[in-house]
C-alpha positions in Angstrom: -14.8 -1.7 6.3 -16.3 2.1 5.9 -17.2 1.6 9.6 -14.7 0.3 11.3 -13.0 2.4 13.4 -8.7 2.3 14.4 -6.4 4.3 16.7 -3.9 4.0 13.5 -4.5 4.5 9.8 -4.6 2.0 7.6 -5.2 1.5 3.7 -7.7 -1.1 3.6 -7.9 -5.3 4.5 -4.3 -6.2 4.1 -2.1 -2.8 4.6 0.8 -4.5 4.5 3.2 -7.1 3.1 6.6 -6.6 3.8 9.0 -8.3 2.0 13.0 -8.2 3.2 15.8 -10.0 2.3 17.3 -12.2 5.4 21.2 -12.2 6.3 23.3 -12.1 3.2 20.8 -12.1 0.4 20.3 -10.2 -2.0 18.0 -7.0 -1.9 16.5 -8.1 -5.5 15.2 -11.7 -4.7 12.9 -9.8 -2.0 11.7 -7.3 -4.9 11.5 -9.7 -7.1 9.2 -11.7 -4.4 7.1 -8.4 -3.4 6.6 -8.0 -6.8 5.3 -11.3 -7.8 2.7 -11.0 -4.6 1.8 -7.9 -5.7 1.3 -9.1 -9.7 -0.6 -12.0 -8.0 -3.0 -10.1 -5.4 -3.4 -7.4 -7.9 -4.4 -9.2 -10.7 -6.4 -12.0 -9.7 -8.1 -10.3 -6.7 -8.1 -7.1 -8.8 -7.5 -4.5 -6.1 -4.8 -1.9 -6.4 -1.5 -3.1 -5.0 1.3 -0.3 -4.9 5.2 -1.6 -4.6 7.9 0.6 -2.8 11.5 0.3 -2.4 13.2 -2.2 -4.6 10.5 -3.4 -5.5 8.9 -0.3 -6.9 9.5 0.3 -10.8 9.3 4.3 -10.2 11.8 4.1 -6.8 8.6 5.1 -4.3 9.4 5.2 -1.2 6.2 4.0 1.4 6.3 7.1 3.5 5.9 9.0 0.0 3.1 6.5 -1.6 1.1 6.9 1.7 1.5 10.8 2.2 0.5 10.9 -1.7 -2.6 8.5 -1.1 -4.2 10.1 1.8 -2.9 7.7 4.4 -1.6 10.1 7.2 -4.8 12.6 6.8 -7.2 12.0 9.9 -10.7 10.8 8.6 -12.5 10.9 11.9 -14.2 14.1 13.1 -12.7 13.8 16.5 -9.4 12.8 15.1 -8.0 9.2 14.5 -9.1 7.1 11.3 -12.4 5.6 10.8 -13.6 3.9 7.3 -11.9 4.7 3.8 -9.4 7.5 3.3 -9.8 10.0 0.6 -7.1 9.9 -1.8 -6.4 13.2 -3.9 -7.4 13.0 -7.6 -9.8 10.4 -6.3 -8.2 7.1 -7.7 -5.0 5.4 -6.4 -2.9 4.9 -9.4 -1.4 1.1 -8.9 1.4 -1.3 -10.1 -0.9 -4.1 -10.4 -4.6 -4.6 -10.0 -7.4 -1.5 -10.5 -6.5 1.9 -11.1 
């Protein structure tokens, strides 16, 4: 993935899994779902998986988790995003999976 190059940043295979609660649910059965997807891809696949919102044990917020982990900072020398992201500190410190 270090070469592939995107008009839009992104954190790494999956960037994403959004999980909402529909109509009148409640907000906690979608955390509690994000949260077992994230103990699940985390742990098995061991890759870092960081929760947000409800779902977050710490309250993060995503715009706050990706300004912290380097997702917004151009990596391309002609601007845009190309490959990995540097993260500050150097690790990405995870709910679930590697650290």
């Amino acid at each position: 993935m270090n070469g592939v190059s995107d008009p839009a940043p992104w954190c790494g295979v999956v960037d994403h899994i959004s999980c909402h609660a529909l109509g009148e649910a409640d907000g906690t059965l979608a955390a509690k779902l994000a949260q077992g997807l994230g103990a699940g891809i985390g742990d098995e696949l061991n890759v870092p998986v960081l929760l947000y919102g409800l779902a977050s044990p710490a309250g993060n917020q995503l715009a706050d988790l990706r300004r912290k982990n380097g997702y917004f900072k151009e990596t391309a020398k002609a601007g845009g995003w190309v490959g990995a992201h540097e993260v500050e500190g150097g690790c990405v410190q995870a709910d679930y999976g590697r650290d």
